[in-house]
C-alpha positions in Angstrom: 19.3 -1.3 3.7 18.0 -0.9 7.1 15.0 -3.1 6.0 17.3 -6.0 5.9 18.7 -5.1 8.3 16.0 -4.7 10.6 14.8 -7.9 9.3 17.8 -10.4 9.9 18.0 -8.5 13.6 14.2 -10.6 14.0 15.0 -14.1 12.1 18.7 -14.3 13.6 18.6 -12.6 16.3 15.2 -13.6 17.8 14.6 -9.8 18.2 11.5 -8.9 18.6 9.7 -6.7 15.7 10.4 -3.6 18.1 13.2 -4.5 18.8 14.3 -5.4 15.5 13.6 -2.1 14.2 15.7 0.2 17.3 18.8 -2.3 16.1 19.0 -1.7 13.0 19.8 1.8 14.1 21.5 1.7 16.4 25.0 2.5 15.0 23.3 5.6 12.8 22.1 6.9 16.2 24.7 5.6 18.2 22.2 3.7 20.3 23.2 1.4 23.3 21.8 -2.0 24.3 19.6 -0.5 26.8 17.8 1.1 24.2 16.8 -2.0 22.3 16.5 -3.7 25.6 13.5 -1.2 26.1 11.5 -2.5 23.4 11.5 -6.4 25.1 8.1 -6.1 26.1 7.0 -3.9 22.8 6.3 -7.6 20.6 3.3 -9.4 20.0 0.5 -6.6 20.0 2.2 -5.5 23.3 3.1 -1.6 22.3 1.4 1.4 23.8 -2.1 1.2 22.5 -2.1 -1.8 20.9 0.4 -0.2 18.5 2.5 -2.2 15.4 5.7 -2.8 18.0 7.9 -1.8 14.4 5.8 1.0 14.0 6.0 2.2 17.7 9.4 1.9 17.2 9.9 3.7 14.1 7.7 6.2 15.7 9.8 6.6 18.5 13.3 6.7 16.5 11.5 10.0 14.0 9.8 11.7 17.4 13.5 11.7 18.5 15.7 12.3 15.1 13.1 13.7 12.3 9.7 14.7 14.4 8.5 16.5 11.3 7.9 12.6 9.6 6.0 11.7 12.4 1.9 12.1 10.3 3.9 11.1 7.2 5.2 8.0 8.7 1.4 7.2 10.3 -0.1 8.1 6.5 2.6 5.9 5.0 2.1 2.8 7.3 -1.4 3.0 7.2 -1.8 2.4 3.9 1.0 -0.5 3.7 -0.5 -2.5 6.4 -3.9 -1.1 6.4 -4.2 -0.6 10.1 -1.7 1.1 13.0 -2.4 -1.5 15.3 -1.0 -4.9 15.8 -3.8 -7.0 15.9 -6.1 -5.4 13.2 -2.4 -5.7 10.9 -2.4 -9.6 11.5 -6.7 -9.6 10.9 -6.2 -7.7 7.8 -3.4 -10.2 6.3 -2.0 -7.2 4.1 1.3 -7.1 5.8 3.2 -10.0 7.9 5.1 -8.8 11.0 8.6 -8.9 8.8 6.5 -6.6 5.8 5.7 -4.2 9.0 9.6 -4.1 10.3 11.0 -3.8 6.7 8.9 -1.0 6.0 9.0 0.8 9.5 12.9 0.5 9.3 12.7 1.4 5.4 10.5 4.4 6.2 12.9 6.2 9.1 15.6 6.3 6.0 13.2 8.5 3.6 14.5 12.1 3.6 12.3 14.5 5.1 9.2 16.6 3.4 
């Protein structure tokens, strides 16, 4: 469910896909606004490194909660969208931006190795 979640969070509320990913947990985690707030500028190609924004968020969320899914979660997206970065993603056409938040949301729900 956080998939769906994550994903209405970016068509309803305009979230961005960092963004959209930190909402969708932010009750599990018992997250504030501030912390989705942090990811305004994480859209668009705009993460650290040129980083997925969902992905950096999702990355961020298991460095935090589950740190041992950290080189799963890389392994896993890398193979979805064939690429961690944003721009490379949307060049590659295998993933759209809402395939990359579903599945970085989806992915922070797995149970650990």
């Amino acid at each position: 469910m956080p998939g769906k979640k994550a994903k209405a969070h970016y068509i309803s509320r305009r979230y961005n896909c960092a963004q959209s990913v930190v909402a969708a947990w932010q009750d599990h985690f018992g997250l504030d606004n501030k912390e989705i707030d942090k990811y305004l500028s994480h859209g668009g190609g705009n993460a650290p490194g040129g980083l997925c924004g969902a992905l950096s968020a999702a990355h961020d969320l298991l460095a935090k909660h589950h740190p041992d899914k950290v080189a799963e979660f890389d392994r896993y997206f890398t193979e979805q969208a064939g690429s961690l970065k944003c721009q490379e993603i949307r060049s590659l056409k295998k993933l759209s931006c809402l395939g990359c938040i579903e599945k970085a949301a989806e992915f922070v729900a797995r149970p650990g190795p």
